[in-house]
N, C-alpha and C positions, 0 to 999 in steps of 0.2 A: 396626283400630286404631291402637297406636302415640300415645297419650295418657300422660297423665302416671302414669310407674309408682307414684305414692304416690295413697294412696285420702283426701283433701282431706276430702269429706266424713266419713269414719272419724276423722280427725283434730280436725277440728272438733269433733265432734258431745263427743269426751273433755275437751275445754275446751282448745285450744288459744291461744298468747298472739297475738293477731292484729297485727299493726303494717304500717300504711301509711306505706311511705315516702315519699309527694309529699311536694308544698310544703302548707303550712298552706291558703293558698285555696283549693288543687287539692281537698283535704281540705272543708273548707266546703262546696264545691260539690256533695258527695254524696258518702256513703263507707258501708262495711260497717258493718251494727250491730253493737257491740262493740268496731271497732277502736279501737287505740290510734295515735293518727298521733307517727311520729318518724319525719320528714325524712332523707331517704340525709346528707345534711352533716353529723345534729347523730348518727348512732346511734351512731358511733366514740366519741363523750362520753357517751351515755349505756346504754353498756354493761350498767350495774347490773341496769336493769329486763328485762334478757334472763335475768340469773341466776334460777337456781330452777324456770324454767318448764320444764313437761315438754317440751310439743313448739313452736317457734315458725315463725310464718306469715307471710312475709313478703309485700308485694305493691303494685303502686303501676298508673302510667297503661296503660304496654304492658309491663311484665316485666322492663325493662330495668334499671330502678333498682332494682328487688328484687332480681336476679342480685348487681349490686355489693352490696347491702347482705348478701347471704349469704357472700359473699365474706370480706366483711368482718368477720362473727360468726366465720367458719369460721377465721380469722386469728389471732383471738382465744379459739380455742379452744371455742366450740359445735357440736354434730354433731348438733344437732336442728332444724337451721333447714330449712324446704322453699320454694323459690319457688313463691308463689301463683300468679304471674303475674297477670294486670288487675286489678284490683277489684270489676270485676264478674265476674268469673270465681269468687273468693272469696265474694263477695255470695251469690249463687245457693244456697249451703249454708247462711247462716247465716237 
């Protein structure tokens, strides 16, 4: 093993708040049903829509910009954020 210690799909399946960080086209081009796309650039602004939610999902091309965008919540104060990692990694559960 040696996979991701958080169960993604257990997390999902409670309603987790899914957000794709790419770019909007990146997005366009095929994304998770359900998610919500907010750009690694714009999530620092729109902070708001992270409040409240039980557990949030974050996930973009290769894992990369999801890492910073947890980074980022965790900066601000969330301890509920898990990197998805790809989108289609994410995809697959939902």
């Amino acid at each position: 093993g040696g996979g991701p210690s958080v169960n993604l799909a257990g997390i999902i399946k409670e309603g987790a708040f899914l957000v794709d960080v790419r770019t909007p086209g990146e997005f366009a081009g095929g994304h998770v049903k359900w998610a919500v796309n907010i750009p690694l650039d714009k999530v620092s602004a729109q902070l708001s829509k992270f409040k409240n939610q039980k557990n949030i999902i974050v996930f973009c091309q290769s894992g990369g910009r999801s890492g910073q965008a947890k980074t980022i919540l965790e900066q601000n104060g969330f301890t509920n954020v898990v990197n998805g990692g790809t989108w289609n990694n994410v995809a697959q559960y939902c």
